[in-house]
Structures are given as C-alpha cells and as structure tokens.
N, C-alpha and C positions, 0 to 999 in steps of 0.2 A: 296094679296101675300100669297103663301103659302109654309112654312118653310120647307126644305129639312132636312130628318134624316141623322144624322152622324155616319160617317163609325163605321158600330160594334153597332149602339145603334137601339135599335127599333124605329119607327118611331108612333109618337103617334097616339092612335085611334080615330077614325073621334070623334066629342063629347064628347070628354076626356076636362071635365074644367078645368081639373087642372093636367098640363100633370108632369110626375116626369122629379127631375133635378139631379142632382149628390147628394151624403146621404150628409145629413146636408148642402145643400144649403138652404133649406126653414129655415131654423133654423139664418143661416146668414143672409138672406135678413129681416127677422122680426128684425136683431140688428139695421137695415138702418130704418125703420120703426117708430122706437122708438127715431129717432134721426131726426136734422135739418138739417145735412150737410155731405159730404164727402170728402175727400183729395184724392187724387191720388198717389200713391206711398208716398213719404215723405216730397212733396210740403206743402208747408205750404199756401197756398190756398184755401178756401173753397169754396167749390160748393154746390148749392142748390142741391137736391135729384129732379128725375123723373122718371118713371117709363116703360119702355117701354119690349116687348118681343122681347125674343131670336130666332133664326133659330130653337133650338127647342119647342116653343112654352112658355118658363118658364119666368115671371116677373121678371125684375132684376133692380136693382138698377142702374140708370148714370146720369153724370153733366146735369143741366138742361139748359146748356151752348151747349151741346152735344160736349164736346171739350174731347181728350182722346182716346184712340184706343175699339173699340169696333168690339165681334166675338164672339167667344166661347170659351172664357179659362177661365180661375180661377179670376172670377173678386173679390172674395174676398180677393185674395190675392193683388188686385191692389190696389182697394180702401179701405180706412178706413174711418164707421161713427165716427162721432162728433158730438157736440154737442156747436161747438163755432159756435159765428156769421157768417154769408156769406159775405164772403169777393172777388168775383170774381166778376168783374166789365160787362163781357161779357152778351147781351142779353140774357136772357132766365134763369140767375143765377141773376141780378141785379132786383131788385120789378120796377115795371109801373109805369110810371110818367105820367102824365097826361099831355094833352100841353097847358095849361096855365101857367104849371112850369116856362119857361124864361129861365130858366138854360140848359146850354149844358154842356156834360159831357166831360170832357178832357182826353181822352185817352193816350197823351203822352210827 
C-alpha cells in the first residue's frame, strides 16, 4: 500500500525513514511510548498501545483492539497515555491464553 499525500502537505520522499508529521507530534507519540496504555477521549477504558502508520507514512499510536476512529487528525487530542492497567477485554487489548486455559471469557 502506498500512502497518499494530503491536500497542501508534501508528499514524502521515496526513502525518507522517518517521514515529518505535524511539530511536536514525535514529541507526543514518545509520551505513548513511555507508557502501557491509552484512553480514548474520557472513557475510562484502557487499551493496550500498537503501533501502526499513517497515510502519511508517520508511527502513531492506537488501541491494540483497533477499536476507535482512525485517519488523520489530531490523534492526540483523542487519545491519552496512562499508565493504569489494561482493562479492555476486546482481542488484541486482552494478553493470550493458551488453550489449555478451560476458561471462556464472558462477554456479557
């Protein structure tokens, strides 16, 4: 796949590792870094952190649940790191059980 430039931005150069994102987003995504978890707006949910690229090529922070809207906007204004436990039950935020576990997990 390869990422389309956004109206007005340059589009980055072939072999560019580390393409630029908006000033002081790398500064933001090192607070996710530092940390176990994130919230989404003011859910009190926590999601595990994953890391995936933007359309325009930059590492950003999302639930490891992939649940939440994702694009190109101001995701630090959506999400806030934490540093409490992960408390989202949804695959990919919840740790691997092995199946000898026995245990089914009750959704609801």
């Amino acid at each position: 796949m390869v990422p389309l430039p956004l109206p007005g931005v340059p589009s980055p150069k072939r072999g560019s590792s580390t393409p630029t994102g908006v000033p002081g987003e790398s500064w933001q995504a090192d607070q996710f870094r530092e940390r176990s978890g994130l919230r989404i707006h003011d859910q009190r949910v926590v999601h595990a952190i994953t890391w995936v690229l933007d359309s325009r090529g930059v590492e950003i922070p999302v639930p490891a649940c992939h649940v939440g809207a994702f694009g190109v906007w101001e995701w630090w204004r959506v999400y806030t790191s934490t540093n409490d436990p992960v408390s989202c039950r949804l695959p990919g935020c919840r740790p691997s059980r092995s199946a000898s576990d026995g245990v089914q997990l009750c959704l609801f």
